[in-house]
C-alpha positions in Angstrom: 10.9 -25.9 -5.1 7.9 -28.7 -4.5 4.9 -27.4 -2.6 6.1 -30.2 0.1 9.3 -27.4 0.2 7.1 -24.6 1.0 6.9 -22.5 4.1 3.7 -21.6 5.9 3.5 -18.4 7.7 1.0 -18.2 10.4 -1.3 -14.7 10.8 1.3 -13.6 13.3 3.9 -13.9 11.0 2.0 -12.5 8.1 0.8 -9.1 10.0 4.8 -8.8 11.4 5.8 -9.3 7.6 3.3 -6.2 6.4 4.6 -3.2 9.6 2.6 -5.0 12.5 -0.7 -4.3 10.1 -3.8 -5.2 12.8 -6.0 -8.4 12.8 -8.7 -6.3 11.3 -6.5 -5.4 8.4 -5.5 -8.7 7.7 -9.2 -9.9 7.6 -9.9 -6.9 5.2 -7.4 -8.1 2.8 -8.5 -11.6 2.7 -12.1 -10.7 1.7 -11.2 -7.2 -0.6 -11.7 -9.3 -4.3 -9.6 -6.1 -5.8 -6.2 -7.1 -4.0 -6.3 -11.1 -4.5 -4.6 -12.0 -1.6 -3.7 -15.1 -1.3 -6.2 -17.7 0.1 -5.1 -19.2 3.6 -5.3 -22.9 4.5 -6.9 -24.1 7.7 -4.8 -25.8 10.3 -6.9 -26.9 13.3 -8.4 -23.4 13.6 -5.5 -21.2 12.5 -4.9 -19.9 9.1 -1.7 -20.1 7.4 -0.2 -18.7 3.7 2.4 -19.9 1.8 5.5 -17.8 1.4 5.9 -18.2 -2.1 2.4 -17.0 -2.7 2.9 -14.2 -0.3 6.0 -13.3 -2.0 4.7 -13.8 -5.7 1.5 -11.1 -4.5 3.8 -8.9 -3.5 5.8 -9.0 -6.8 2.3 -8.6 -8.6 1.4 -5.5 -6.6 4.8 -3.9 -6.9 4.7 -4.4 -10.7 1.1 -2.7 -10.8 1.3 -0.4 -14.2 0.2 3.1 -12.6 -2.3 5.0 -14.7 -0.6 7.6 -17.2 -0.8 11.0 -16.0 -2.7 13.9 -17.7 -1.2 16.4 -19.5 -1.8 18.9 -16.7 -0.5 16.5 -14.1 2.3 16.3 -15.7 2.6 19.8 -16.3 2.2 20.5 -12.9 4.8 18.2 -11.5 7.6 19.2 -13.8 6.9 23.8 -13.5 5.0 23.7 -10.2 2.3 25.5 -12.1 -1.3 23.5 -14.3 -2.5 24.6 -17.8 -3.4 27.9 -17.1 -0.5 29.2 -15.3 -1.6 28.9 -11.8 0.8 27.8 -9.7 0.2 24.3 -7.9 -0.5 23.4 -4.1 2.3 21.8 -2.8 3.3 20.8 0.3 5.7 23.9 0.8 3.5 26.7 -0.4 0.9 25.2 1.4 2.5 25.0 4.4 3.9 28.9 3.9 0.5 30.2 3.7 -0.8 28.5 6.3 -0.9 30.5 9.9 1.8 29.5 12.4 0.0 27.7 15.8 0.1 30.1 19.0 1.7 27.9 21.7 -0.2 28.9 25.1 1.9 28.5 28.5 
């Protein structure tokens, strides 16, 4: 595929693609150096990205290597409890302990 094969998505297109993200969001991205989106060309006042590099981004950011976890974090994800046999916070217990909300009528 030629760049002359390309598609261009305009911002409208690109927030639909990413869950209807807002305008602000978008501009975020653009100008956040850490997630190298893709630069936009100019078209009589509206920006537009190529799909291919929209596409290749995304590839790059699902591929991200996620940092190793500790030994304790990995402790506590596979007995529910860290290095010193306490058990963990999760969602469940947390949610167990926590008092139930009065409903007023």
């Amino acid at each position: 595929m030629t760049d002359e094969d390309d598609v261009y998505l305009s911002t409208a297109s690109q927030r639909k693609r990413y869950g209807n993200i807002s305008a602000m969001t978008l501009w975020r991205w653009e100008r956040d150096p850490r997630l190298n989106f893709p630069p936009a060309i100019d078209i009589n006042g509206r920006k537009y990205r190529s799909l291919r590099a929209l596409e290749e981004w995304e590839r790059q950011r699902a591929a991200r290597v996620h940092p190793p976890l500790s030994p304790t974090e990995s402790r506590r994800m596979s007995t529910g409890r860290d290095g010193n046999g306490n058990s963990a916070a999760t969602p469940e217990r947390v949610a167990q302990k926590s008092p139930k909300a009065r409903i007023r009528r």
